[in-house]
N, CA, C and O atoms as a GROMACS GRO file, in nm:
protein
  340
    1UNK      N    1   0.083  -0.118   0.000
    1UNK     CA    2   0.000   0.000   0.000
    1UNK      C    3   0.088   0.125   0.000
    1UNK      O    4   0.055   0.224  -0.066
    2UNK      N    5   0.191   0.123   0.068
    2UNK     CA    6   0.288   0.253   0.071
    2UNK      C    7   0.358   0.283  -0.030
    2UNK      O    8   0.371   0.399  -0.068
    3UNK      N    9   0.409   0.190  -0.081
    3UNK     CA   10   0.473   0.174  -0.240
    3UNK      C   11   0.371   0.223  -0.305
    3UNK      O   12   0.376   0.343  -0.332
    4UNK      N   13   0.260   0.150  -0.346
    4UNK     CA   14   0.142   0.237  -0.421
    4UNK      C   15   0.118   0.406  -0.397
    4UNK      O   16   0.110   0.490  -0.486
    5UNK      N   17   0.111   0.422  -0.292
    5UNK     CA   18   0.072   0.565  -0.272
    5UNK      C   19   0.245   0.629  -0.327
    5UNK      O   20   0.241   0.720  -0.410
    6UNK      N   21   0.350   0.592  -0.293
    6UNK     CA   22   0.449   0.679  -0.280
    6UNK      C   23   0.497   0.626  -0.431
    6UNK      O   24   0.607   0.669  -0.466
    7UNK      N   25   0.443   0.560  -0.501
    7UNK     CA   26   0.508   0.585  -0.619
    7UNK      C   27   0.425   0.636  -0.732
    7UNK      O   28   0.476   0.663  -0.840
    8UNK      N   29   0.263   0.654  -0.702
    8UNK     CA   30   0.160   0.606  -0.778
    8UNK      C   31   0.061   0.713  -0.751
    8UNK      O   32  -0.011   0.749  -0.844
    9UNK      N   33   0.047   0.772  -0.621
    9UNK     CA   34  -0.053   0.861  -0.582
    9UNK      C   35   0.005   0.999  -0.542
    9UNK      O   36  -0.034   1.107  -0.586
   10UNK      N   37   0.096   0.978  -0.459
   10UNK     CA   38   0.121   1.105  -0.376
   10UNK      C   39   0.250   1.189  -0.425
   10UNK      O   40   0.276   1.307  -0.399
   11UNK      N   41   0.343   1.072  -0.525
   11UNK     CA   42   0.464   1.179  -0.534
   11UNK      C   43   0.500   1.070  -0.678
   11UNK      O   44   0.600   1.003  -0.704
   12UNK      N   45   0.368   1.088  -0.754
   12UNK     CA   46   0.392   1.001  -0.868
   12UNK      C   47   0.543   1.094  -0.986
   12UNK      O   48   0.559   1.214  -1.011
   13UNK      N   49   0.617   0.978  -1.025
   13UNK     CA   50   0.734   1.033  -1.097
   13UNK      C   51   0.719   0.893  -1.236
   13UNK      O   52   0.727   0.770  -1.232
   14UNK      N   53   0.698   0.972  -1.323
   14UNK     CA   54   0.634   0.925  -1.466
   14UNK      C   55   0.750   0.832  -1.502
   14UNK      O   56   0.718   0.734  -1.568
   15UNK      N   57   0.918   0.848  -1.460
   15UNK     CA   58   1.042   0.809  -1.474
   15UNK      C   59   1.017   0.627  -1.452
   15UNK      O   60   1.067   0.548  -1.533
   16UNK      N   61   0.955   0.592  -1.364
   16UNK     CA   62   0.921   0.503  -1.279
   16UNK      C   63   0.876   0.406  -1.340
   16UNK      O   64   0.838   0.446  -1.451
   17UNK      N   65   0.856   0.275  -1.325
   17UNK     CA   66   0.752   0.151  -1.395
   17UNK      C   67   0.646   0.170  -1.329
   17UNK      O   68   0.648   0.182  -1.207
   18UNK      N   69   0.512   0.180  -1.420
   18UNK     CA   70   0.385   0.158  -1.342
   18UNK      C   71   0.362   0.048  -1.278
   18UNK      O   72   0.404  -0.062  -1.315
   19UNK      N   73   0.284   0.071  -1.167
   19UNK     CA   74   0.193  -0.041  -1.078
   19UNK      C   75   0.163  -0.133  -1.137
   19UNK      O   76   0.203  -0.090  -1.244
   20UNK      N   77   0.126  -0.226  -1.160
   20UNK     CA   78   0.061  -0.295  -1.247
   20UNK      C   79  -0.060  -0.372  -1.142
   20UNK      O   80  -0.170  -0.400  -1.190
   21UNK      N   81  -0.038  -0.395  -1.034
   21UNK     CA   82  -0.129  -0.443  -0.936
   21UNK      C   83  -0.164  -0.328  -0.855
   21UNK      O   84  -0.096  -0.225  -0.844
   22UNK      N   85  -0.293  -0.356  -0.791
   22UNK     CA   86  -0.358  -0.217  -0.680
   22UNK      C   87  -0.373  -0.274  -0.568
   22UNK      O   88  -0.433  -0.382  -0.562
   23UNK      N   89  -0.317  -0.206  -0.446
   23UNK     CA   90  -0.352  -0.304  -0.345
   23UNK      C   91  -0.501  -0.274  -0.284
   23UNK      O   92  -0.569  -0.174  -0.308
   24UNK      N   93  -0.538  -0.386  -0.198
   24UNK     CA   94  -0.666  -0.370  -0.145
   24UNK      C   95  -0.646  -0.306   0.015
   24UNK      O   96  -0.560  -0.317   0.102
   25UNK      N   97  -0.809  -0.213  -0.002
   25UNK     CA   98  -0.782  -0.102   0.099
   25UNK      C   99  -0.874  -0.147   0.185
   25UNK      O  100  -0.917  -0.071   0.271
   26UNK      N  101  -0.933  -0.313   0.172
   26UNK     CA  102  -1.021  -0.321   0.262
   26UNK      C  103  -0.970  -0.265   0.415
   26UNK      O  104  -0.995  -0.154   0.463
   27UNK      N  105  -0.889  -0.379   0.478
   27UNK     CA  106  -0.850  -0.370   0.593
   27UNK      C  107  -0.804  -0.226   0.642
   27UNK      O  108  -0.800  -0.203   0.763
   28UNK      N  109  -0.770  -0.134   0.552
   28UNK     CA  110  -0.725   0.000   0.581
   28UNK      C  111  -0.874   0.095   0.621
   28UNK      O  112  -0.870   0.186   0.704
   29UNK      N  113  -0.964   0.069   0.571
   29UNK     CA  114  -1.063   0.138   0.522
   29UNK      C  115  -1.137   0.054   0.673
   29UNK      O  116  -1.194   0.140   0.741
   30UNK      N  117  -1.145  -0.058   0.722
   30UNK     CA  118  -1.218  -0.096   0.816
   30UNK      C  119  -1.163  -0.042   0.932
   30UNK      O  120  -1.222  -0.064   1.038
   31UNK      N  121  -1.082   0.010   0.931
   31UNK     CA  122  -0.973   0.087   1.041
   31UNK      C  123  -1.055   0.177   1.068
   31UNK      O  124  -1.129   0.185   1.166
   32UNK      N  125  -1.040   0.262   0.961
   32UNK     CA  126  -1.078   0.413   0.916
   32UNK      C  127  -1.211   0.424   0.998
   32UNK      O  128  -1.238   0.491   1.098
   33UNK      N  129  -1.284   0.336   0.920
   33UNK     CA  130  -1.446   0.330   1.009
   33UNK      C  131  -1.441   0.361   1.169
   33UNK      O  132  -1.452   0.461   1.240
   34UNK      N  133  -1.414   0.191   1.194
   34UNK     CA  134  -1.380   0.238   1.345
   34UNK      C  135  -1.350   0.305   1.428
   34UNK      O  136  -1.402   0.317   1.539
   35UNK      N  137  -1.225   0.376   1.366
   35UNK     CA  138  -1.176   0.485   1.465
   35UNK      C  139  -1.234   0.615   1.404
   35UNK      O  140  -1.219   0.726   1.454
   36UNK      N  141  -1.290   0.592   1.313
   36UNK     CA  142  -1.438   0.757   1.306
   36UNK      C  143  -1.507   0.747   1.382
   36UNK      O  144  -1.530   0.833   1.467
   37UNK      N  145  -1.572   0.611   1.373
   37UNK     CA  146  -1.678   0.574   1.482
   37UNK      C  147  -1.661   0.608   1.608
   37UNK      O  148  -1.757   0.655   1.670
   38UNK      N  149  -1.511   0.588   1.682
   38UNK     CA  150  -1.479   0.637   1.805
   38UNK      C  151  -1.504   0.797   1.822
   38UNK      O  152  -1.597   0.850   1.883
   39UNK      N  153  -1.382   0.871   1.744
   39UNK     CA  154  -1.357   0.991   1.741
   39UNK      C  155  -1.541   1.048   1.720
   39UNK      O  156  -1.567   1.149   1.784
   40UNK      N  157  -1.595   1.020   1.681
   40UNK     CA  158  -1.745   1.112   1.663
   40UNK      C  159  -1.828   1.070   1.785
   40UNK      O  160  -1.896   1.160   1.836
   41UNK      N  161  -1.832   0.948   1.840
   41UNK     CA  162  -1.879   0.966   1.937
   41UNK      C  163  -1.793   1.026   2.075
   41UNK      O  164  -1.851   1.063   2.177
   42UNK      N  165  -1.680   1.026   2.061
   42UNK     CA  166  -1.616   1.159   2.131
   42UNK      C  167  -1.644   1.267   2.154
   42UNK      O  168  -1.658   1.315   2.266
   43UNK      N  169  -1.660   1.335   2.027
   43UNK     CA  170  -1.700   1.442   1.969
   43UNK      C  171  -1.885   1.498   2.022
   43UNK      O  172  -1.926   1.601   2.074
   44UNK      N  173  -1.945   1.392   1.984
   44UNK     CA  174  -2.078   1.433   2.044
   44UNK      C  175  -2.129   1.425   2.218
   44UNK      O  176  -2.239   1.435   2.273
   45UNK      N  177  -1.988   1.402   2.270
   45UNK     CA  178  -1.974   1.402   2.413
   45UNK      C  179  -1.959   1.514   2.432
   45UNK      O  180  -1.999   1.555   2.541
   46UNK      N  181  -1.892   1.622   2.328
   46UNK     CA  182  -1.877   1.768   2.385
   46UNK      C  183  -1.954   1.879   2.291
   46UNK      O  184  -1.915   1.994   2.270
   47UNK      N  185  -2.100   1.801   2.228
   47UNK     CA  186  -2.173   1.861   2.139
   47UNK      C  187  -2.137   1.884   1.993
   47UNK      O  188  -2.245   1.910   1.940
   48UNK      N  189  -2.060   1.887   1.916
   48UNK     CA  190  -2.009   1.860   1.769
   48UNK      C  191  -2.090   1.743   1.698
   48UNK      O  192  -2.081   1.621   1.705
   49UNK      N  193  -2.181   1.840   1.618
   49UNK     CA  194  -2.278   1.746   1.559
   49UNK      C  195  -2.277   1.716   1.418
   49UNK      O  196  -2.342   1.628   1.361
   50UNK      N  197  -2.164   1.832   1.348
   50UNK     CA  198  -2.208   1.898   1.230
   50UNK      C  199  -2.125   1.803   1.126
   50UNK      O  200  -2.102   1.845   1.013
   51UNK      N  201  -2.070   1.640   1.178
   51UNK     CA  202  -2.010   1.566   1.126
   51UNK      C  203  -2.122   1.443   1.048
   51UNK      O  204  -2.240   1.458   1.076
   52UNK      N  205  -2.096   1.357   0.980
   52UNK     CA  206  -2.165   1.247   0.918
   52UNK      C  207  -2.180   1.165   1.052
   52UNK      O  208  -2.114   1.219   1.140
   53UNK      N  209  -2.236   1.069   1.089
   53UNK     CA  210  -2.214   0.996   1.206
   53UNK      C  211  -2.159   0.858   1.156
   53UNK      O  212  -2.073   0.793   1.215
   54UNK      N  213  -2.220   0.823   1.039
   54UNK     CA  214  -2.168   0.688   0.992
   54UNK      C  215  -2.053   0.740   0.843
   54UNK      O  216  -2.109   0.798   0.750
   55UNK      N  217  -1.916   0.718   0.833
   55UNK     CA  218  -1.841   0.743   0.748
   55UNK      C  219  -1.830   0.649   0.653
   55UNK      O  220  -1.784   0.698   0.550
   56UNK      N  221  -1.856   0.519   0.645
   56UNK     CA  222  -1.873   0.453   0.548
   56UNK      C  223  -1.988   0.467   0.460
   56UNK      O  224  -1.992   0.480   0.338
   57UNK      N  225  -2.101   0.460   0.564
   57UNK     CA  226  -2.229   0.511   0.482
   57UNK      C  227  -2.227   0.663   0.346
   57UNK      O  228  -2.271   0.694   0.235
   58UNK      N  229  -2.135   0.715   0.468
   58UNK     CA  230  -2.117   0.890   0.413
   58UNK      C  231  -2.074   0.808   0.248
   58UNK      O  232  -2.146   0.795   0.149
   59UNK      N  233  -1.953   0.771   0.267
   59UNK     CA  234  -1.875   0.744   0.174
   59UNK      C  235  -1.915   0.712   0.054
   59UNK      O  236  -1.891   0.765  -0.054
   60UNK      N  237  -2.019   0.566   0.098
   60UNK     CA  238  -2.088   0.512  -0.012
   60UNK      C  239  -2.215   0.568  -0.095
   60UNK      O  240  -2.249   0.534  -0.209
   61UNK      N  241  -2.286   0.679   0.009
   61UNK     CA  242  -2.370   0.786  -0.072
   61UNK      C  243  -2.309   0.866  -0.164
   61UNK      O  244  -2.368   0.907  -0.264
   62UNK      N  245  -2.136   0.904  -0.124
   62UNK     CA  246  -2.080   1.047  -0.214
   62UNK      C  247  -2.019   0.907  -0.330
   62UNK      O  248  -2.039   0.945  -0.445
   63UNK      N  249  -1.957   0.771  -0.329
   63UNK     CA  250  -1.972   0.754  -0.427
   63UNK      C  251  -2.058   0.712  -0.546
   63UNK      O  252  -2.020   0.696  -0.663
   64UNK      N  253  -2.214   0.692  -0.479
   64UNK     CA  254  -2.319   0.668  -0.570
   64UNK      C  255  -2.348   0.777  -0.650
   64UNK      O  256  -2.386   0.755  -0.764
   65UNK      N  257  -2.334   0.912  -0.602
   65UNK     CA  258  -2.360   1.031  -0.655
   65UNK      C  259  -2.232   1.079  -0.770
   65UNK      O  260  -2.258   1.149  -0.868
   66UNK      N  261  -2.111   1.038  -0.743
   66UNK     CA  262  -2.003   1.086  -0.806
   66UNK      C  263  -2.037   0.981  -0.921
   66UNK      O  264  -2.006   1.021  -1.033
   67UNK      N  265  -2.097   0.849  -0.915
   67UNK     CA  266  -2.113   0.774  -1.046
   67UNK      C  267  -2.254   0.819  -1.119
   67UNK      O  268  -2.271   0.783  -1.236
   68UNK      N  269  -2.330   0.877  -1.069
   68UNK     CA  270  -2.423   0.921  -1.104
   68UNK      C  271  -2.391   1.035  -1.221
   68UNK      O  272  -2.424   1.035  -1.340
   69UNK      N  273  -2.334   1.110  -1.163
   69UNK     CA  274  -2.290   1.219  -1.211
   69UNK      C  275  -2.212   1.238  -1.362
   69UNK      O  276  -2.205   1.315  -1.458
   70UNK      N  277  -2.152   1.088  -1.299
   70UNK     CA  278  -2.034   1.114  -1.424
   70UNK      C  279  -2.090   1.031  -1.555
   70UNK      O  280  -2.060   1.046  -1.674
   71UNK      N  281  -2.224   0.897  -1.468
   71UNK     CA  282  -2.281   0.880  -1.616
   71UNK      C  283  -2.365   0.943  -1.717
   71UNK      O  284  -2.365   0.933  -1.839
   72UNK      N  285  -2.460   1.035  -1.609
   72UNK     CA  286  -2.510   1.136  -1.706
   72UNK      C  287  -2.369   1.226  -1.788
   72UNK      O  288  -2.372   1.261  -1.906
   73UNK      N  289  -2.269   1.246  -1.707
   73UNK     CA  290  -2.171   1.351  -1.824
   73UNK      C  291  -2.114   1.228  -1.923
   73UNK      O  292  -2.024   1.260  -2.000
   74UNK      N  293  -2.131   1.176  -1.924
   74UNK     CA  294  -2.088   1.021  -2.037
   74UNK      C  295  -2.159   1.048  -2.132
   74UNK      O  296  -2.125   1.102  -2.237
   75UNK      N  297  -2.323   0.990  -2.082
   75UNK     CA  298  -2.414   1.039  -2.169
   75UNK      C  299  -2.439   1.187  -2.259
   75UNK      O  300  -2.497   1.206  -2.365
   76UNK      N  301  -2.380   1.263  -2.182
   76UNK     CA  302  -2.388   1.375  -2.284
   76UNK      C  303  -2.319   1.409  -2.343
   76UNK      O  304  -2.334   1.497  -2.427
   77UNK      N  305  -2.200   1.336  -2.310
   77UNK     CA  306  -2.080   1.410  -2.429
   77UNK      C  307  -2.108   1.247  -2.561
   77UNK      O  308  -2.056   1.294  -2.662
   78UNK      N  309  -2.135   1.166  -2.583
   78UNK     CA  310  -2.129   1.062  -2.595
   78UNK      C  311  -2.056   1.061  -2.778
   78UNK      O  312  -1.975   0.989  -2.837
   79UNK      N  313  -2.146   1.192  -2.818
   79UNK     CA  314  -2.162   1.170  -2.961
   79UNK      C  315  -2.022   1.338  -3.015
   79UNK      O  316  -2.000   1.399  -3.120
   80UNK      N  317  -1.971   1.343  -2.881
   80UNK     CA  318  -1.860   1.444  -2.918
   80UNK      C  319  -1.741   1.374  -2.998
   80UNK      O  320  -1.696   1.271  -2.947
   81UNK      N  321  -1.693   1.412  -3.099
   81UNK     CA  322  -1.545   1.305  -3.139
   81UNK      C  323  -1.463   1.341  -3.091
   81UNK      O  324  -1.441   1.457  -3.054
   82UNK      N  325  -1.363   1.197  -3.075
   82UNK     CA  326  -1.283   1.154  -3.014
   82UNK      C  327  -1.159   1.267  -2.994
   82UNK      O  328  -1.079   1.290  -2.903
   83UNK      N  329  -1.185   1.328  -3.130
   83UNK     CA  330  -1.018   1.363  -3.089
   83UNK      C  331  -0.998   1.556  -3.029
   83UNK      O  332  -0.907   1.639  -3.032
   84UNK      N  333  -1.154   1.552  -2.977
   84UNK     CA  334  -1.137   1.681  -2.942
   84UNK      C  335  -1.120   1.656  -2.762
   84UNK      O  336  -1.159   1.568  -2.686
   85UNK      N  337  -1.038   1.786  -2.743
   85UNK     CA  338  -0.946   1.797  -2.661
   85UNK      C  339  -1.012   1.891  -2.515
   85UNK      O  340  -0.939   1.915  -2.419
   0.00000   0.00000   0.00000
């Protein structure tokens, strides 16, 4: 996962061989949950409400919408040719 990010995401250098494999972010991402889950109910111990309460949920609504989004812009460019820029 660190190799990925540090060669691939965060300080990508084109010089480099691409990735050819992606690693999986389950176990990273079940982390993530959890310790949101902590930190917010922390948080609503000292009134701070103005957060998502469930972050995976959050997550999986902003990516239904970001695919939403991008198939209607699919759909509308559909019949633009290819080689405009």
């Amino acid at each position: 996962m660190k190799r990925y990010r540090d060669q691939s995401v965060a300080h990508h250098d084109p010089r480099r061989v691409e990735i050819r494999t992606y690693p999986t972010f389950d176990i990273a991402l079940k982390s993530a949950y959890w310790y949101y889950e902590f930190v917010v109910g922390e948080l609503r111990k000292i009134g701070l409400r103005q957060i998502p309460n469930d972050l995976e949920q959050y997550g999986n609504a902003f990516r239904e919408k970001c695919e939403s989004i991008a198939t209607a812009a699919m759909r509308a460019t559909k019949d633009f040719p290819k080689d405009v820029y």
